[in-house]
VOZAKOL-373774 format. One record per residue: residue number from 0; chain; x, z, y of N, C-alpha, C, O in turn. Coordinates in steps of 0.1 Angstrom, whole numbers, plus 2048, in hexadecimal, padded with zeros to 3 digits. Each point is the difference from the previous one (the first is absolute). Layout:
# VOZAKOL-373774
<pt n="NUM" chain="A" n_px="X" n_pz="Z" n_py="Y" ca_px="X" ca_pz="Z" ca_py="Y" c_px="X" c_pz="Z" c_py="Y" o_px="X" o_pz="Z" o_py="Y"/>
...
# end
This chain:
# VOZAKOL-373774
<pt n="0" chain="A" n_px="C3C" n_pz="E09" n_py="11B" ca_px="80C" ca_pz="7FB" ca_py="805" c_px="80B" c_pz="80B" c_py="7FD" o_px="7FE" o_pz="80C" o_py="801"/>
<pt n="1" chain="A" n_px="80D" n_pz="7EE" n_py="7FB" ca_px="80D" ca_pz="80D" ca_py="7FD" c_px="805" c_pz="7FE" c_py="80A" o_px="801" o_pz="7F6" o_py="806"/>
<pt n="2" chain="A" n_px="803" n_pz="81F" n_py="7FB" ca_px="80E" ca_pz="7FF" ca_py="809" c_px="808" c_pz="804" c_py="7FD" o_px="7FF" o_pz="80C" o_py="7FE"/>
<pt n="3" chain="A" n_px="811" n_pz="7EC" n_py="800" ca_px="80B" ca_pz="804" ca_py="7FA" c_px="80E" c_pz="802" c_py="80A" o_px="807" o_pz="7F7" o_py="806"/>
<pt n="4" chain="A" n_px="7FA" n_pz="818" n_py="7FB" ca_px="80A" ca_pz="802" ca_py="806" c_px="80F" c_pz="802" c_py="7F8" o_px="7FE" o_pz="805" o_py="7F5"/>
<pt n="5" chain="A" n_px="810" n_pz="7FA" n_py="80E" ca_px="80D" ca_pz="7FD" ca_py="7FB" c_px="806" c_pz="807" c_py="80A" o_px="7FA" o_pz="801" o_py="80B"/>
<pt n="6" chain="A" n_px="813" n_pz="805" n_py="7F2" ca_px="809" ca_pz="809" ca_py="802" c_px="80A" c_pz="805" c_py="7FE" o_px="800" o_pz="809" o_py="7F7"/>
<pt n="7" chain="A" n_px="80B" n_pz="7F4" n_py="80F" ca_px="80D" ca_pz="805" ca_py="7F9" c_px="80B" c_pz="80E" c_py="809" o_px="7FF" o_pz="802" o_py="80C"/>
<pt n="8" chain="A" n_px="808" n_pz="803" n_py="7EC" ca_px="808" ca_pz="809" ca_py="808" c_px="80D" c_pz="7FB" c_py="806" o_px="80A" o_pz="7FB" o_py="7FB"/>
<pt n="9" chain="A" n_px="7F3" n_pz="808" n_py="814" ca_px="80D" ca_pz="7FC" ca_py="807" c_px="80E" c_pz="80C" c_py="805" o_px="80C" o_pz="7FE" o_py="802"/>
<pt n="10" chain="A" n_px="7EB" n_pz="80D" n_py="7FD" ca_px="80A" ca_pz="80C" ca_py="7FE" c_px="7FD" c_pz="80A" c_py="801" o_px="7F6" o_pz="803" o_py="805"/>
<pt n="11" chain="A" n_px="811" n_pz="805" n_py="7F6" ca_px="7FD" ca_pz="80D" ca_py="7FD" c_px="805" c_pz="80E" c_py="805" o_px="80C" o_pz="800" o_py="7FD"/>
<pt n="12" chain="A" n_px="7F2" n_pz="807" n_py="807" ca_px="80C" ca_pz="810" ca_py="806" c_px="7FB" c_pz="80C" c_py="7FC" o_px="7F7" o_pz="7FE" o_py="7F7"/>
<pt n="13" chain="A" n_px="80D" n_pz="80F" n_py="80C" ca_px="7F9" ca_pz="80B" ca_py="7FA" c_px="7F0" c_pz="801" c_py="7FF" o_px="7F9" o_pz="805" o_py="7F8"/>
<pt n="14" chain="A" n_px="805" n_pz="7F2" n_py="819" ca_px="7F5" ca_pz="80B" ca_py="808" c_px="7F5" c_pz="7F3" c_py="7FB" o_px="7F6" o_pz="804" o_py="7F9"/>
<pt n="15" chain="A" n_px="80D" n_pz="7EC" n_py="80A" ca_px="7F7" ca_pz="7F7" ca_py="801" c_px="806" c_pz="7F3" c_py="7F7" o_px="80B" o_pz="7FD" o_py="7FC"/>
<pt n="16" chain="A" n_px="7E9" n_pz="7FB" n_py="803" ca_px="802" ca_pz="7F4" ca_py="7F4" c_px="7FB" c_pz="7F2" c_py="808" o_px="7F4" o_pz="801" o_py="803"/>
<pt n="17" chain="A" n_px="812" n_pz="7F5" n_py="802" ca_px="7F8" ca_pz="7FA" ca_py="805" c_px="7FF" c_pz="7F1" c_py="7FA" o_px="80A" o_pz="7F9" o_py="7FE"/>
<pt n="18" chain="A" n_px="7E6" n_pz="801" n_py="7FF" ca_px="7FF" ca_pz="7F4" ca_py="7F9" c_px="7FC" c_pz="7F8" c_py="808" o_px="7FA" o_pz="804" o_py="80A"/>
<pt n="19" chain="A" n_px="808" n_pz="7ED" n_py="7F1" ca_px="7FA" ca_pz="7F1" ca_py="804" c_px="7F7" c_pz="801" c_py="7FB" o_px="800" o_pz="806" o_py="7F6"/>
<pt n="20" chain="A" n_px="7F1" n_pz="7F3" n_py="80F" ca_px="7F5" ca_pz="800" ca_py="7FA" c_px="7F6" c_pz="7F6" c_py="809" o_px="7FE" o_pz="801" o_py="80C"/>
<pt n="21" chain="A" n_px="7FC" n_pz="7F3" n_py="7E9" ca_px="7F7" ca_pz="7F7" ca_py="80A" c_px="7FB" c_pz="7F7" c_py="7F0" o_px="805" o_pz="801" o_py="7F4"/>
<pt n="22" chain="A" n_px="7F4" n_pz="7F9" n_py="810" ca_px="7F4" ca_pz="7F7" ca_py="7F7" c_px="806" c_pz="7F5" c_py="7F8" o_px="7F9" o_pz="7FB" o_py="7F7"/>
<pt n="23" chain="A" n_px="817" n_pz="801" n_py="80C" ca_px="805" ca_pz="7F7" ca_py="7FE" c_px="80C" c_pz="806" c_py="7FB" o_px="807" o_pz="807" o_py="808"/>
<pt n="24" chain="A" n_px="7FC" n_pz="7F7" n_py="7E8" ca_px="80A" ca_pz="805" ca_py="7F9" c_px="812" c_pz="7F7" c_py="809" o_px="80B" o_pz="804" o_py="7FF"/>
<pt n="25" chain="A" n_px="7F2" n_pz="7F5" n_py="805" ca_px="80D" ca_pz="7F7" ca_py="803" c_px="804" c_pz="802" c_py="80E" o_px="80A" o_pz="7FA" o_py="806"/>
<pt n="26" chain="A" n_px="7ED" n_pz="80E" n_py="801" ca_px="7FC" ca_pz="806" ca_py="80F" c_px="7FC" c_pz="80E" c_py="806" o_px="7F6" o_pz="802" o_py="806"/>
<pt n="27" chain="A" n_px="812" n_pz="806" n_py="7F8" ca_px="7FE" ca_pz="809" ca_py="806" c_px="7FD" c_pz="805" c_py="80B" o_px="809" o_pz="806" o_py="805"/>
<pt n="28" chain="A" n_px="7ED" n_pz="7F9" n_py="802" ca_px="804" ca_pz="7FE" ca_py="80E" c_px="803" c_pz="80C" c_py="809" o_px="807" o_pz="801" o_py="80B"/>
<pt n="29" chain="A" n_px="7F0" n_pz="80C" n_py="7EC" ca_px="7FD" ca_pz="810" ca_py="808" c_px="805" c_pz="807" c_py="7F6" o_px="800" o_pz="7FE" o_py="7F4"/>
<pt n="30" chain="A" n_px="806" n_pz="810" n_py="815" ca_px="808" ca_pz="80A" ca_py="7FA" c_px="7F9" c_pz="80E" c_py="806" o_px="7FC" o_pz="804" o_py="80B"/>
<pt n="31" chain="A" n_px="804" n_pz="801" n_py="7E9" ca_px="7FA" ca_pz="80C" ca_py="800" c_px="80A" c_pz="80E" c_py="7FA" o_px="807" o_pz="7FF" o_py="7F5"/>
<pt n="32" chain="A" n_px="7F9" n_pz="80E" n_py="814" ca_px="809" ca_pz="808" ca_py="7FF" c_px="7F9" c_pz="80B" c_py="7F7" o_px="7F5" o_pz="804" o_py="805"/>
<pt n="33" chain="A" n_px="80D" n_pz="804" n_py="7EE" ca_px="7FA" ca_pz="80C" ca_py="7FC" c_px="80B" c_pz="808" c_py="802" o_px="80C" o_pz="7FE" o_py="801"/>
<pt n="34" chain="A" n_px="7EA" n_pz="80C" n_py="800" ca_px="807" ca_pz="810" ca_py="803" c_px="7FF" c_pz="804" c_py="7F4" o_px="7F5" o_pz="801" o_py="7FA"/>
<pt n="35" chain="A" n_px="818" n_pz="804" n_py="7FE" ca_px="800" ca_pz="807" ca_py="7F6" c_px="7F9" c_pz="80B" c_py="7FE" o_px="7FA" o_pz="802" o_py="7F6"/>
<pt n="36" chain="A" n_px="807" n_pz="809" n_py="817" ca_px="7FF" ca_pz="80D" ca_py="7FD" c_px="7EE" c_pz="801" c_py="800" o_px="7FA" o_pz="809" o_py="7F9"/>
<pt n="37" chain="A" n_px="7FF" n_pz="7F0" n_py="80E" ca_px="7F1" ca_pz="7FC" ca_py="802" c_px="7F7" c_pz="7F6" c_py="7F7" o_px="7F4" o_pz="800" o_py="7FC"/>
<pt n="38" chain="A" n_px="81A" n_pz="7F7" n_py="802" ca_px="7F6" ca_pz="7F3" ca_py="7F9" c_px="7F7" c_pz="7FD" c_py="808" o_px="7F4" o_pz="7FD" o_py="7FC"/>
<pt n="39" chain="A" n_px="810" n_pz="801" n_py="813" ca_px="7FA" ca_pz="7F9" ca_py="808" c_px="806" c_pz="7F4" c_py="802" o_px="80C" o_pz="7FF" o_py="7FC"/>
<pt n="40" chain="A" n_px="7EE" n_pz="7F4" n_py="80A" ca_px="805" ca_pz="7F4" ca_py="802" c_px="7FB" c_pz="7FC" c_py="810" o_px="7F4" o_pz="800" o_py="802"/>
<pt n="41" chain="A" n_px="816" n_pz="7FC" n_py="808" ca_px="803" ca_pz="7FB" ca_py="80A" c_px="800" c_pz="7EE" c_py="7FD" o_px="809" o_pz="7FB" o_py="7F9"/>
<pt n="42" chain="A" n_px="7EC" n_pz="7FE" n_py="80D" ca_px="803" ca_pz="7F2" ca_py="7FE" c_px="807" c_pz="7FF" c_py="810" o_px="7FC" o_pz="807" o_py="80A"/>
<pt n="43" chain="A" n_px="812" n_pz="7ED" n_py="7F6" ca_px="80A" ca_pz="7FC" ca_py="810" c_px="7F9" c_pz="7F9" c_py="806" o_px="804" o_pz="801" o_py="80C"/>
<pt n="44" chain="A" n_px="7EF" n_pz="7F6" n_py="7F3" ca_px="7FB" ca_pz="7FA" ca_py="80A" c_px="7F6" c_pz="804" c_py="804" o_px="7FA" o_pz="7FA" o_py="809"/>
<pt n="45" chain="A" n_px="801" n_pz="813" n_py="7F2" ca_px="7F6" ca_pz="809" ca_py="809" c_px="7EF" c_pz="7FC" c_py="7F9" o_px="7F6" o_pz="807" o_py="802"/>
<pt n="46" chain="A" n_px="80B" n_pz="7EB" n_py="7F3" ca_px="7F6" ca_pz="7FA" ca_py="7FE" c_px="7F5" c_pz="803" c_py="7F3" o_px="7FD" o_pz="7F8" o_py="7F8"/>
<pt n="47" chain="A" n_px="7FC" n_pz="81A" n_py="807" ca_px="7FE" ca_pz="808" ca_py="7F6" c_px="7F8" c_pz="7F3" c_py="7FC" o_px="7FB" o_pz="7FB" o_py="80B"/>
<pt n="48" chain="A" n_px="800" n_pz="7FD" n_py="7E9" ca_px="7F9" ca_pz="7F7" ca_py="7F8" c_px="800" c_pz="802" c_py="7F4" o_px="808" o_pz="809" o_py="7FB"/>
<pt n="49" chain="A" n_px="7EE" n_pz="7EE" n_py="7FD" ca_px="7FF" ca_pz="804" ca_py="7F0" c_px="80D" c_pz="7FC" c_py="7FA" o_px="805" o_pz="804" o_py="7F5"/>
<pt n="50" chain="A" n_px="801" n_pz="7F3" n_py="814" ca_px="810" ca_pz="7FD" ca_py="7F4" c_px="809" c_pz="80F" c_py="802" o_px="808" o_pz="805" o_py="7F7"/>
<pt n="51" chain="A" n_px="7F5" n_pz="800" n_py="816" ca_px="80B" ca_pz="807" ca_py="7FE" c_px="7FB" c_pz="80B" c_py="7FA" o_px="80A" o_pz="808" o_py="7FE"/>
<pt n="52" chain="A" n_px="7EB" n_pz="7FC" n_py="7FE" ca_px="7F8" ca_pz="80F" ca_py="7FC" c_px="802" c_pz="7FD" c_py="7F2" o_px="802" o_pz="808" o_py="7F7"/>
<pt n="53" chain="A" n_px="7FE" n_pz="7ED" n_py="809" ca_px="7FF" ca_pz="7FA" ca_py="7ED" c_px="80E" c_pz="802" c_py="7FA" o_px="802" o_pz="805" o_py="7F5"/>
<pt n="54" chain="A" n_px="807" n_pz="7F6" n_py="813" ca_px="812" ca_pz="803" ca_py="7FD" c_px="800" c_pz="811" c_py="7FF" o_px="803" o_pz="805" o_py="7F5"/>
<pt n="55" chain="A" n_px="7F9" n_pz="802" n_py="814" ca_px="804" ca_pz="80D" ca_py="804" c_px="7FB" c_pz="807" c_py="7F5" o_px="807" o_pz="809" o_py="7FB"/>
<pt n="56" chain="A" n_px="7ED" n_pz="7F3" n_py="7FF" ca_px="7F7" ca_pz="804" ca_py="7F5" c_px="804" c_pz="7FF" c_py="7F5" o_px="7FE" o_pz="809" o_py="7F8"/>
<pt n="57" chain="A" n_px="808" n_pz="7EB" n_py="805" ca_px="807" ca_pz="7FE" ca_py="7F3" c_px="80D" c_pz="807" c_py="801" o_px="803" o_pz="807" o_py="7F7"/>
<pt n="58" chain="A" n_px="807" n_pz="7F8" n_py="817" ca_px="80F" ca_pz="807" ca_py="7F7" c_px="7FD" c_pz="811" c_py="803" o_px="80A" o_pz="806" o_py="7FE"/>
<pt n="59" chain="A" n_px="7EC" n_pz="800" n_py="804" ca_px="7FA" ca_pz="80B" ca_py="7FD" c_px="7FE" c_pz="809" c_py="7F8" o_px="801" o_pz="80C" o_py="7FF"/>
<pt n="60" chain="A" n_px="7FA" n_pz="7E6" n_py="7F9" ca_px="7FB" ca_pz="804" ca_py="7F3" c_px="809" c_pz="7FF" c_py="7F3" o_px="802" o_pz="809" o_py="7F7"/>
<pt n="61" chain="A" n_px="802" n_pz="7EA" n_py="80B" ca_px="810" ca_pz="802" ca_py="7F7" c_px="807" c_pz="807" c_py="803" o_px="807" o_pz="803" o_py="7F6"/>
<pt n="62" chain="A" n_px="7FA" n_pz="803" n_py="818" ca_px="80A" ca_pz="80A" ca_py="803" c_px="7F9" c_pz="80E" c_py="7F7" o_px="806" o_pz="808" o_py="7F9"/>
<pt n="63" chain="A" n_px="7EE" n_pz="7F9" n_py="809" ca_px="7FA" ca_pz="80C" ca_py="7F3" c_px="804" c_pz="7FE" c_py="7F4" o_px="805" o_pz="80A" o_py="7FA"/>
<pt n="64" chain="A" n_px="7FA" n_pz="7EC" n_py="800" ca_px="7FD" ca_pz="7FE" ca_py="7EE" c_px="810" c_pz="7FE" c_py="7FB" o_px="804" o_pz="801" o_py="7F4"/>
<pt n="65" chain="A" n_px="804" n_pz="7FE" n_py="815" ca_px="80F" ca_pz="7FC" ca_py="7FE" c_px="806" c_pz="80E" c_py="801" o_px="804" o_pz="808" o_py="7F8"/>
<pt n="66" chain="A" n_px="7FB" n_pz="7F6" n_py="811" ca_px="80A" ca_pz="80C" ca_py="809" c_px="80C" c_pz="7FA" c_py="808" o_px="809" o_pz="808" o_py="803"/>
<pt n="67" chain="A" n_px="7FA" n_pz="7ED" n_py="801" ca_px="805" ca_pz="7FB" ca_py="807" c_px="7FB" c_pz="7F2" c_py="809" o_px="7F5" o_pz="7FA" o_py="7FD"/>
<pt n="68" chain="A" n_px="811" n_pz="803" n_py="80D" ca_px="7FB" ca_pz="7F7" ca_py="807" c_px="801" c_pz="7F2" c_py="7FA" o_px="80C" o_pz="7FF" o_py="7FC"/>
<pt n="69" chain="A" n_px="7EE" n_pz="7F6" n_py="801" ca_px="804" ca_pz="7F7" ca_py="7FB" c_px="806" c_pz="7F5" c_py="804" o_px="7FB" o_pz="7FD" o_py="80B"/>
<pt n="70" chain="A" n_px="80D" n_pz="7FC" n_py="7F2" ca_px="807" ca_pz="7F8" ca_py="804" c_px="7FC" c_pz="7F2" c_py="809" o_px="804" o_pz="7FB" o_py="80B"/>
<pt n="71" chain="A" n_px="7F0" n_pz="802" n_py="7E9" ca_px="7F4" ca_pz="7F4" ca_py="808" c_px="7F5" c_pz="7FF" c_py="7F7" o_px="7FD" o_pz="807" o_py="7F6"/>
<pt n="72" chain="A" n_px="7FE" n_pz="7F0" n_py="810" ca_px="7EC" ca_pz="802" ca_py="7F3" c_px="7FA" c_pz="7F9" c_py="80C" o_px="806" o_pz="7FA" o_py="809"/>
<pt n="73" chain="A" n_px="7E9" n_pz="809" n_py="7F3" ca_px="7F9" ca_pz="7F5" ca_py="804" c_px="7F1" c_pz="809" c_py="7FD" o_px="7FE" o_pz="806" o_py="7F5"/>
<pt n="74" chain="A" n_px="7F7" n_pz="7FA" n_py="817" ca_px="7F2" ca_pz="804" ca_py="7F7" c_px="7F7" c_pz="7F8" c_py="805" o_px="7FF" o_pz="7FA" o_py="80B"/>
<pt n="75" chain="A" n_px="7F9" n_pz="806" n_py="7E9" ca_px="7F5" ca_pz="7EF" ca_py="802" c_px="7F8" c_pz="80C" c_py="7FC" o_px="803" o_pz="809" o_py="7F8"/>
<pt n="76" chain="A" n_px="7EC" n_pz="7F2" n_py="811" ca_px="7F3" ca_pz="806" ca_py="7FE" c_px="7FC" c_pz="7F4" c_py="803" o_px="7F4" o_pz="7FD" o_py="800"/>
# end
C-alpha cells in the first residue's frame, strides 16, 4: 500500500515556516509549524501520525539538499 503525503507553504518569518499538509492534494486539512533554527516541526492538532512524520521528513530533507524551505512537494513510499 502507498503512502503519499502533499504540502504546501503558507508562510514564512525569520524564526518559522509554516505548511498545509494532508493525503489529499485539493485538501489540506493539517498545518504543521517548523522551526528554523532546530529543524524541528510542531504538528496544530497535537495529532503526531505517519502523515505528519512523513511531511516533516520530506520538507527536512529538501530543506538539506536545497538549502531553502520549499515552496510545496509531495513524498510517496
Amino acid at each position: 500500500m502507498a503512502a503519499i503525503v502533499y504540502f504546501r507553504k503558507i508562510s514564512e518569518t525569520d524564526e518559522l515556516v509554516e505548511y498545509a499538509f494532508g493525503v489529499d492534494p485539493e485538501d489540506f486539512g493539517r498545518r504543521l509549524t517548523m522551526d528554523k533554527a532546530s529543524c524541528t516541526s510542531t504538528v496544530q492538532d497535537a495529532q503526531v501520525d505517519h502523515t505528519f512524520l512523513k511531511a516533516s521528513r520530506k520538507l527536512n530533507a529538501l530543506h538539506t539538499e536545497r538549502g531553502t524551505w520549499p515552496e510545496r512537494g509531495m513524498s510517496a513510499s
